[in-house]
N, C-alpha and C positions, 0 to 999 in steps of 0.2 A: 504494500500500500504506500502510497504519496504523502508525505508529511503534508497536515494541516496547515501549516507556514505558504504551500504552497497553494494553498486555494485560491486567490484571487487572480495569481497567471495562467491556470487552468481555465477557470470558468470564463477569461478575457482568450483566451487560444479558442476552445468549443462557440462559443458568441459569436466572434469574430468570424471561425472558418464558417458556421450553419449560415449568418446573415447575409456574407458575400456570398456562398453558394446560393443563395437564395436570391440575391439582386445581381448577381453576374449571370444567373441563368435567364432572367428574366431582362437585362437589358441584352440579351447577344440573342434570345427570341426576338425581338423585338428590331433587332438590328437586324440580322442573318435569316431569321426566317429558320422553320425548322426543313433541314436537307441533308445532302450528305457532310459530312464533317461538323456538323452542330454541335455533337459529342465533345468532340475534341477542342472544339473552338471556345465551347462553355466551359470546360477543364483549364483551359490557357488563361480566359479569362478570370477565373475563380482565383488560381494562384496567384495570378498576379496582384489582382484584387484583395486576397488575403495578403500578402506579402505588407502591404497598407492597411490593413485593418487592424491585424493584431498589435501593432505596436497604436497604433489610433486609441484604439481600446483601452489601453493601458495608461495612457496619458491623458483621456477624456474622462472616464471612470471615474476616478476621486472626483472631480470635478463636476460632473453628475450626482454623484452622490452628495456631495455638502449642497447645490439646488436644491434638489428634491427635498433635503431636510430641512431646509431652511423656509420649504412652501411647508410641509407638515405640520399641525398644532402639535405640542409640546406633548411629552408624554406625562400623566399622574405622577404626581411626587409619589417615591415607593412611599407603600405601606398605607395607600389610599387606595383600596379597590376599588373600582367603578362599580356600579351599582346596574345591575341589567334586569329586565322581567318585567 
């Protein structure tokens, strides 16, 4: 197993590669049409595409993440449960 120290480069590696596979295949449809060599030509583009993303990832991240918490309301001061029902 992968030391836990390493979860945040993992989960930015998997992100990274799934989103460009997913937007490199859909702009090279979109561009090339699906024919012979689509395959491949989606593949070239993926990589290359990842090769940019993952470090993207990694350096927008934190940066996303203090946003987003800075739009969330605060959390309960411990030892105040919220009250549900």
């Amino acid at each position: 197993m992968i030391p836990r120290k390493f979860e945040p480069l993992l989960f930015g590696f998997f992100l990274s590669g799934l989103m460009s596979l997913l937007v490199a295949g859909i702009a090279t449809l979109r561009a090339a049409g699906v024919g012979p060599g689509f395959l491949s030509l989606w593949l070239t583009s993926w990589l290359t595409a990842w090769l940019f993303a993952f470090p993207a990832v990694l350096l927008v991240s934190p940066v996303a993440r203090r946003v987003v918490r800075s739009l969330l309301q605060p959390e309960a001061a411990e030892g105040h449960a919220s009250k549900t029902g």
